[in-house]
C-alpha positions, 0 to 999 in steps of 0.5 A: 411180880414174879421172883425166884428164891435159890440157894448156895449152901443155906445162903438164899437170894431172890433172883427177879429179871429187871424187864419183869418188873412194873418199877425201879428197885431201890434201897426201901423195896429191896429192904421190905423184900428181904425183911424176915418179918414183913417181906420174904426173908433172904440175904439179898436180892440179884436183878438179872438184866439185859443191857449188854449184848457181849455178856450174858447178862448185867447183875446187880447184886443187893443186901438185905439191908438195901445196899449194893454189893461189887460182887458175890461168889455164891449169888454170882453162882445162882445168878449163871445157874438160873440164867440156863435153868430160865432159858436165858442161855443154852450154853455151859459157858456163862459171862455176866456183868457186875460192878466188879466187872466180868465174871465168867462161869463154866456150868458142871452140872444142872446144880454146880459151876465153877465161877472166875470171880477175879483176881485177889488184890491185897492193896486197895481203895477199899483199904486205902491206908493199908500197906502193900502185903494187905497186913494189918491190926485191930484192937477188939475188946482189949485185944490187938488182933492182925488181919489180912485184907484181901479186895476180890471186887468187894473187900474182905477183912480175914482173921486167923485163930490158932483153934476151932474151939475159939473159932466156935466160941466167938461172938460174931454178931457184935465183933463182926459189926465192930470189924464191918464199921471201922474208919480204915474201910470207907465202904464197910468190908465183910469179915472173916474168921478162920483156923487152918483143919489140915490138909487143904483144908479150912474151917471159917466162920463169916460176917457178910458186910450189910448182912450179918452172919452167914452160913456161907459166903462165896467171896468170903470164903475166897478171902480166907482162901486167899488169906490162908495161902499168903499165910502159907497154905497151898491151893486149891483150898476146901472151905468148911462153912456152916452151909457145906463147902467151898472149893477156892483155886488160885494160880500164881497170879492170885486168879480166884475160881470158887466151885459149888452148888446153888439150886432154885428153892421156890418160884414166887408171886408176890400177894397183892398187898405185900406189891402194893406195900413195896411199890409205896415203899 
């Protein structure tokens, strides 16, 4: 079994073409494949296939805990990225299928692109008791805390704090679980947290639903975007992330397109006993 591993600002996904593979990927493998201690340690996995002739290709996007993801801005960027660096496409212009539907990219360089990830809505299934405007409040370890929910193909749940220093001082492990889980998001919903830098631009910190923590996430950093345009901010908007920056634009319609990087890390061949332990998975 061969795979690829790239990255987007320090967040890794195995990339594997479906036609490459000697089984179906399920809940249990993509689990093991992703594990940091007995598989390869990613944050999840995109599998890349051709089932629709009008798009480049299908992908499915996975999280490291083996659930399936509507859409992901940064997987989405390694996903066009890797589509013309393996010869799937010799255009610059890219139009792939998730489960949030299509998604179009412009390639602006062997390691850059500007990916259409949709429009941002602010009422949703995926918040089905939550008003029009996406407003909403959450009580955390005594506290009650507003947030601004805002769907862009999967759910993100944005929370706005008033510092950088109680910014960097949050616990994100446990609050962003305790967020992750609440009843009012029947799917889960990733979690953000952000505090305005000036100028254009925001500082945020990010809980990746079925992930955790993470160094950077492409629709989470549209979310807070979104979030801190609705708040009063303007577009486009510069995200700062652990992993570097993102640059998210919105027009009147709340259209989102997210540019930045992603590069190929490595090129994989699975051992013989780590395929074998996933095929028994």
């Amino acid at each position: 079994m061969e795979l690829e591993r790239w990255q987007a600002l320090g967040n890794e996904y195995l990339i594997v073409e479906r036609e490459r593979l000697s089984f179906g990927l399920t809940e249990q493998r993509v689990r093991l494949l992703c594990d940091e201690r007995s598989g390869l340690a990613a944050d999840g996995l995109l599998e890349l296939s051709h089932e629709d002739s009008s798009v480049s290709a299908d992908l499915t996007i996975w999280n490291a805990d083996g659930s399936q993801a509507e859409l992901s801005g940064n997987g989405s960027r390694q996903a066009v990225l890797y589509l013309r660096a393996s010869g799937w496409t010799d255009s610059n212009s890219v139009a792939i299928r998730t489960a949030a539907g299509i998604v179009t990219a412009e390639l602006t360089g062997p390691e850059s692109a500007t990916v259409a990830i949709g429009q941002a809505r602010t009422a949703s299934a995926q918040f089905p008791s939550g008003p029009p405007d996406g407003r909403g409040e959450i009580e955390i370890e005594g506290n009650v805390l507003p947030f601004q929910f805002v769907s862009i193909g999967n759910p993100q749940c944005s929370f706005e704090l008033d510092s950088l220093e109680r910014l960097e001082r949050l616990e994100l492990a446990e609050i962003g679980r305790l967020v992750e889980n609440d009843a009012r998001f029947p799917g889960r919903t990733n979690v953000s947290w952000w505090a305005p830098l000036g100028d254009g631009r925001i500082r945020a910190r990010i809980f990746e639903r079925g992930v955790g923590e993470t160094s950077s996430s492409g629709t989470g950093a549209s979310g807070v975007a979104v979030a801190s345009v609705l708040a009063g901010g303007s577009s486009p908007v510069t995200v700062v992330l652990d992993g570097g920056e993102l640059v998210v634009e919105l027009d009147a319609a709340m259209n989102v397109e997210l540019s930045g990087t992603a590069n190929r890390v490595e090129q994989i061949r699975l051992s013989g006993e780590l395929l074998e332990r996933v095929q028994d998975a």
